[in-house]
N, C-alpha and C positions, 0 to 999 in steps of 0.2 A: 698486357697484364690481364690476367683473367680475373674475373669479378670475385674469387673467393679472398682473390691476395687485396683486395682493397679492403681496409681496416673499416670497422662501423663507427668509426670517428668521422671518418674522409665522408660516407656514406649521409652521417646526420647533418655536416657542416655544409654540403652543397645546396639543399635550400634555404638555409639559413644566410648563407652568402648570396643567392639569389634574390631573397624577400628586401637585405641590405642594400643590394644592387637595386633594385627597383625603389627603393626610399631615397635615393641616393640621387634617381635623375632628376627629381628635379633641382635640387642644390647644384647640381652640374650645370643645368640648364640657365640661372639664374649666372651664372659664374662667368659662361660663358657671352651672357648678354653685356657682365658688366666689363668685360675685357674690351668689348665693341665699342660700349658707352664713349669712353675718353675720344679717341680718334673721331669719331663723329661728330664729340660737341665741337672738337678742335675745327671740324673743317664748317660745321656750320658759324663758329665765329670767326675762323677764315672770310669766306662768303661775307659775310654780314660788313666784317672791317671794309674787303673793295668795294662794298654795294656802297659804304659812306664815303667812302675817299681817303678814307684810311691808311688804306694800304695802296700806292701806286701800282698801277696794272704797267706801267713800264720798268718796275723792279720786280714786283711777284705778282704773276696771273692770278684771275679768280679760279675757285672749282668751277664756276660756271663757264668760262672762259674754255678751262682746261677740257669740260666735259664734250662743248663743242667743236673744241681742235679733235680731241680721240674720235670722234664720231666722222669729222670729215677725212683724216688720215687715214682712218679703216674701210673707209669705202671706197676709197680711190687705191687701198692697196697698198700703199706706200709702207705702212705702218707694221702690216702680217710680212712684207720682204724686207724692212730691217729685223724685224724680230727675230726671226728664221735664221739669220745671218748672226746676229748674235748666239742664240742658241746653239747652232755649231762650233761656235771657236770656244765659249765656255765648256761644251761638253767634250770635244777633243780634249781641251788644256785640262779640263778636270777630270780625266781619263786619265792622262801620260801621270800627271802631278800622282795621282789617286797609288796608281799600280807603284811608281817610283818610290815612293813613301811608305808603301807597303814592304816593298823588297829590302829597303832599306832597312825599317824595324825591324823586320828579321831577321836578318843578319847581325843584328846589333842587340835583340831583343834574348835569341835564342843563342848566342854562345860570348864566352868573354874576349874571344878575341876578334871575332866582329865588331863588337864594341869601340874596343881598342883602334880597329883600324879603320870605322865610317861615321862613329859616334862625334869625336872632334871636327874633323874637318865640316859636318853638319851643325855642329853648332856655328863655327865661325863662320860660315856663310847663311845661319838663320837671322846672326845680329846683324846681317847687311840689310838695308833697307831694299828690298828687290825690285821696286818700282824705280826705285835711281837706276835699275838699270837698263833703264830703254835704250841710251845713247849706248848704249855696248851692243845691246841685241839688233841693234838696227846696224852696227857695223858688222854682227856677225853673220844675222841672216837675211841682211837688206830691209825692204821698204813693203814687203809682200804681207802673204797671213802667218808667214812664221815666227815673228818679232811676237807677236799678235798671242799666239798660243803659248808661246813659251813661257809667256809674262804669267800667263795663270795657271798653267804647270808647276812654273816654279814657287809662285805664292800658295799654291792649294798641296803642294811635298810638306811642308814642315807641320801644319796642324795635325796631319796624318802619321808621319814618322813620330811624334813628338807622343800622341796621344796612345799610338797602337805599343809605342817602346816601352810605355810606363805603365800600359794595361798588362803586357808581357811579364815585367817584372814584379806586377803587384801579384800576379796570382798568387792565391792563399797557397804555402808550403804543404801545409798538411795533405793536400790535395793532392801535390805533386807526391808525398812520399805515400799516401794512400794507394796511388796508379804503382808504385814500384813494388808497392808489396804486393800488388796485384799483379806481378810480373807482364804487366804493360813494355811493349818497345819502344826506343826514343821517337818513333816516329808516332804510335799510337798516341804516347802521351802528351806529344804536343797537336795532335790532330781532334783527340779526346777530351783533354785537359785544359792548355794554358790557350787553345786559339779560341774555345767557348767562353771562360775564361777574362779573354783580353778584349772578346766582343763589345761588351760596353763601351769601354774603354774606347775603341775604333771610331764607333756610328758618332761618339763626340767630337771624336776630331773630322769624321766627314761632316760634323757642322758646321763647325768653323772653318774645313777647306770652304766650303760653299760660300759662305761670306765673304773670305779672301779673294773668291777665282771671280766672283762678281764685281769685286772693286777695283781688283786687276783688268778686269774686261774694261770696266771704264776708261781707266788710261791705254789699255792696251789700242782701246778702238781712235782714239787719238793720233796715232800713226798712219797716216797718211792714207788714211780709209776711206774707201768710196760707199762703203752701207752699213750698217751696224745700226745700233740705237745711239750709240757713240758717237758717230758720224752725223745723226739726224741734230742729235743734241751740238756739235758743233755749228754744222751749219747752220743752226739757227741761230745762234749768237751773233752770228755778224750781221745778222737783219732784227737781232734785237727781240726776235721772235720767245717771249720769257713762256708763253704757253708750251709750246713745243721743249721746249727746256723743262720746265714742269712736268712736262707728260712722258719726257725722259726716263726722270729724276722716279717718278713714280711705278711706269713701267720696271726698272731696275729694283723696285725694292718691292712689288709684289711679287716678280721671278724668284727672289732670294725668300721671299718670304714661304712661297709654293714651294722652293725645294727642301726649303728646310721641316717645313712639315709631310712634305713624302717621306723623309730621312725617319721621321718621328712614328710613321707609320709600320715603317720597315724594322721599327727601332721594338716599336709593340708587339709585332708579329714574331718577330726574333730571340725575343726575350722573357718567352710568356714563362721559361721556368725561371727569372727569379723572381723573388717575394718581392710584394709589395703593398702600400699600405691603403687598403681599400677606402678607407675614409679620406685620403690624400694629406693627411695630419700625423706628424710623430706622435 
């Protein structure tokens, strides 16, 4: 766009949105201290409870406890080759799930007789509880890493099918019949239109696959695993080991916690044409 087509509106408002911006960080800042706040006071009266005896350290470890289990696990290594190991079978399963879920909304999203013929059978195998079905997937594909992956495949398909189908069909009409007048091609219009579109839509259910294909890893790595964090967290229960259990338990919800805000990064970067409300206040 060349500088004459920009209106002297656009022209007066960008420092004015900039001076906004710059008043603006530090209420960000302050915001995001108090989002820290709670978690921190919790683990200091964590701490505080085992230091009295409050809490038994053979039902829930201390942070302190915790801090120095992660510090000897990560130096002997143990700890970076379950990680690693976990890390791939989520990212496999939430790969096959991811693309599966995609293909399928489309088909279902972009014509009605797609609909008709992938829309039903996907619901009735959404309201299965998917985690029941390990004793099937371990007759189907044994005791290996493919029970393993498939479990989070098939938990991270339906947040994705579920979210991208109704992003598909929310697209504003007007839009659609704008592209036609525009004598846009069915392919244009859905490549130009409803998949920017349906974008929103998407990156929310890649959130909530994210979620899914980590809770699925948990049980997944339960199947007769030799490494995972799943496996570390078993084995240590039968030595009672509640630190390492803890350090599980935490490990898994920082992972979930890092991918969901890369999603949220990707989600900014991707989305910088719609509006939104600088103040973060309707």
């Amino acid at each position: 766009m060349s500088e004459a087509a920009i209106s002297p509106t656009t022209r007066l408002d960008a420092p004015r949105t900039a001076r906004l911006n710059l008043r603006l960080q530090p209420r960000r800042s302050l915001t995001a201290l108090r989002r820290f706040a709670t978690p921190v006071l919790l683990v200091l009266a964590w701490e505080a409870g085992a230091s009295l005896g409050l809490i038994p350290s053979s039902l829930v470890a201390s942070p302190a406890e915790i801090l120095d289990t992660f510090w000897t696990l990560s130096a002997s290594g143990e700890l970076l080759g379950h990680l690693l190991v976990s890390l791939g079978r989520v990212t496999v399963g939430l790969g096959i799930g991811v693309v599966a879920g995609t293909l399928f909304a489309l088909v279902a999203g972009l014509s009605r007789f797609g609909e008709d013929a992938v829309d039903a059978p996907l619901q009735m195998a959404r309201t299965l509880p998917h985690l029941a079905m390990v004793p099937l997937f371990i007759l189907w594909f044994g005791i290996g890493e493919t029970p393993k992956i498939a479990l989070v495949a098939l938990g991270a398909m339906f947040p994705i099918y579920l979210n991208l189908f109704a992003g598909i069909r929310g697209v504003d009409p007007k839009l659609v019949e704008a592209a036609n007048t525009l004598g846009l091609s069915r392919g244009e219009l859905i490549r130009h239109v409803i998949l920017p579109g349906a974008l929103p839509s998407a990156l929310v259910g890649l959130r909530y696959a994210l979620g899914v294909a980590w809770l699925s890893l948990v049980v997944g790595e339960q199947i007769n695993a030799q490494s995972g964090i799943g496996y570390m967290m078993m084995n240590a229960g039968e030595f009672l080991r509640t630190d390492i259990i803890m350090l599980g338990l935490l490990v898994y919800a920082l992972l979930g916690l890092g991918a969901d805000q890369l999603v949220r990064m990707v989600e900014r970067g991707a989305l910088v044409w719609r509006p939104t409300f600088v103040s973060g206040r309707i």
